[in-house]
Each structure stands twice: as structure tokens, then as C-alpha cells.
KOLDOZA-165587 format. One line per field, with one value per residue (C-alpha): residue number from 1; residue in one letter; chain; x, y, z. Coordinates in steps of 0.2 Angstrom, whole numbers. Example, Ala and Ser with C-alpha at 12.3 -4.5 7.8 and 13.67 -1.06 7.14 Angstrom:
<vexvexs>
resi (1/2)
resn (a/s)
chain (A/A)
east (62/68)
north (-22/-5)
up (39/36)
</vexvexs>
This chain:
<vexvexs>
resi (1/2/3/4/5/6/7/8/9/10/11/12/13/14/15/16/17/18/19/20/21/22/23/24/25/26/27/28/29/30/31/32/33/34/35/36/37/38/39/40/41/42/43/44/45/46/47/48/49/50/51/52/53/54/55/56/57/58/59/60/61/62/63/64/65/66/67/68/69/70/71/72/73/74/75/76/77/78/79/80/81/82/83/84/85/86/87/88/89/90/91/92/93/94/95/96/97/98/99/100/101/102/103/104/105/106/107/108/109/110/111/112/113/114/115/116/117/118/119/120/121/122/123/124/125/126/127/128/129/130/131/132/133/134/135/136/137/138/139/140/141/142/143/144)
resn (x/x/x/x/x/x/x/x/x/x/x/x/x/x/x/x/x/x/x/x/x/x/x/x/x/x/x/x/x/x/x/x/x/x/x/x/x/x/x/x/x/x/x/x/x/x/x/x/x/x/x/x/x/x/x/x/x/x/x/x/x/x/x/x/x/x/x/x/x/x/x/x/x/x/x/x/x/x/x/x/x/x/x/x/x/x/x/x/x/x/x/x/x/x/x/x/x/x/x/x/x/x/x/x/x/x/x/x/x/x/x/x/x/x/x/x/x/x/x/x/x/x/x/x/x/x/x/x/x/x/x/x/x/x/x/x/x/x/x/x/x/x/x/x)
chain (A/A/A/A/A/A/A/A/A/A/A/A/A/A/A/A/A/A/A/A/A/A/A/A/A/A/A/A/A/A/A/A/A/A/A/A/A/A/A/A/A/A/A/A/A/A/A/A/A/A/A/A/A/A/A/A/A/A/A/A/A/A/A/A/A/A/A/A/A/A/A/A/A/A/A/A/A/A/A/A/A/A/A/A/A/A/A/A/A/A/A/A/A/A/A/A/A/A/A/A/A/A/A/A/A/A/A/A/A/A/A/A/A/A/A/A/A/A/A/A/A/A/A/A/A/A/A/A/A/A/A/A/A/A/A/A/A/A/A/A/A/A/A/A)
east (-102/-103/-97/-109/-101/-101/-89/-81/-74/-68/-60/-51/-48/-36/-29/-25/-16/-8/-1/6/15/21/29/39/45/52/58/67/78/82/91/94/98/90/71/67/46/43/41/23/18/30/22/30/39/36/19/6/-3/-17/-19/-19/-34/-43/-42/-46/-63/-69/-66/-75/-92/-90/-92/-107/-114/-112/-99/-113/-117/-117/-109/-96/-93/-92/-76/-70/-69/-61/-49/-42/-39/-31/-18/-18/-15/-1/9/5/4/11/28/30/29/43/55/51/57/73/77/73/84/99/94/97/113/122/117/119/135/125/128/113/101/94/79/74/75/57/52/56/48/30/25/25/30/18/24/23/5/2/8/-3/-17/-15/-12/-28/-35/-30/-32/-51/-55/-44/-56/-73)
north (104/84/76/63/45/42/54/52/35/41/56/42/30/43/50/30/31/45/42/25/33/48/33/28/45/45/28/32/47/37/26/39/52/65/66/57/64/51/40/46/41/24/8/-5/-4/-2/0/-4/10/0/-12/3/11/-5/-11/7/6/-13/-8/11/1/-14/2/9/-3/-18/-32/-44/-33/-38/-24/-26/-44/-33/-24/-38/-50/-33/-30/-48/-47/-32/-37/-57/-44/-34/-49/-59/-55/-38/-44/-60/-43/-35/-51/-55/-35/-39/-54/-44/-31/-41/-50/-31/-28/-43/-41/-25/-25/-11/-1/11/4/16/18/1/-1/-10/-5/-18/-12/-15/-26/-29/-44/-50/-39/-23/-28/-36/-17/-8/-17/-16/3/5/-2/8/23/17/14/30/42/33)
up (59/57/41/35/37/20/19/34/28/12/22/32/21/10/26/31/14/15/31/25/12/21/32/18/14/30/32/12/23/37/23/10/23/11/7/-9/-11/-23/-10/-12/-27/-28/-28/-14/3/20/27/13/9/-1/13/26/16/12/31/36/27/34/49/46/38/52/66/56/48/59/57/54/41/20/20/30/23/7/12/22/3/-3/10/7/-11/-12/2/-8/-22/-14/-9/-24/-39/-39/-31/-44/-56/-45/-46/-62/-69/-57/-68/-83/-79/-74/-91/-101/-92/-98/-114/-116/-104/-95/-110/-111/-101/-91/-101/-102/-84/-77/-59/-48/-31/-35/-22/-4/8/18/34/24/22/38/48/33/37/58/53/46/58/72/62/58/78/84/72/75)
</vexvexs>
């Protein structure tokens, strides 16, 4: 049975994802030396999931659509933001919760401030979204 390449991509696209963040789970035990799961869900570190995925369907519509194709072009605009994103903006968030939360622990002399904690990791540097996006892409061309 052949799936239908609508389907396809979307299959590969989350298994690109998937991959990515299963990576991380691994890479977290190599540090941790003990397997933290929520390395799946976390947002940040090392490869980009959401570049991986984005990248992963591009490439996926440039093999069966056509790279000279609008809709190609389509995913290629999309692909960029979200990486421009992932680097950006959402790391500007991360720094800017670091400073807050160095901010609450010298006011509150680190009295009770587990609660008010803001995730930090939420971004990525641009290599965790440059090997995300060179993931994807590989993963797209090795399953095509």
C-alpha cells in the first residue's frame, strides 16, 4: 500500500520532529547521565525540532511539486521564518527570563522562588537551527 504524498509529507515531517527531539533526550543523558523524557516536549537545544520539520517539508514539496514551484517558494518563505524565529525572537525571550530570574533571586534572596521561575531555554543558536534544518533535509531526500 502507497500512502498518498499528502500524507507522506505530513508522516515525515513529524517523524523529522520527532527524531529531533529524541536527539535531545539523548544528548540531556549524555550530560545528565540519567534520561530526563521532558526533553520531548521542551522548547530549545540541540537540534531544532521546528527547523527540522519545517526544512523536512520544503524539501518534501520541492521533490513533488518542483522547486520552481509556488509551492515550493511557499515553504521555502516558511521554512526561513520559522528558523529567523527560533534564533530571534524566541531566544531574546530566553535571555530576557534569564535576567528576570536573577532579578527575583536578588530580591527575594532566593527565598521562595521556585514558582516564579520563567523558562529560559526557549530558543535556539543559530547552529542548533542550522544542524535542524540540514537534519531535515536529509531526512526528506533519504525517504522520497
Amino acid at each position: 500500500m502507497s500512502l498518498n504524498p499528502a500524507h507522506k509529507i505530513i508522516l515525515l515531517c513529524f517523524f523529522s520532529g520527532f527524531l529531533a527531539q529524541l536527539i535531545k533526550v539523548a544528548l540531556g543523558y549524555s550530560k545528565e547521565k540519567r534520561i530526563n523524557i521532558r526533553h520531548i516536549v521542551e522548547p530549545g537545544g540541540m537540534p531544532s525540532s521546528h527547523s527540522s520539520a519545517a526544512s523536512t517539508l520544503t524539501i518534501s514539496i520541492g521533490l513533488t511539486s518542483g522547486f520552481d514551484s509556488p509551492l515550493f517558494a511557499i515553504t521555502f518563505f516558511f521554512s526561513i521564518i520559522v528558523m529567523y524565529e527560533a534564533t530571534g525572537l524566541r531566544q531574546a525571550a530566553g535571555k530576557q527570563a534569564r535576567i528576570l530570574n536573577q532579578l527575583l533571586d536578588k530580591i527575594y534572596k532566593k527565598e521562595a522562588t521556585g514558582d516564579m521561575k520563567l523558562r529560559e531555554l526557549l530558543g535556539h543558536t543559530p547552529i542548533e537551527v542550522l544542524l535542524g534544518a540540514l537534519m531535515g533535509i536529509l531526512f526528506a531526500l533519504a525517504f522520497f
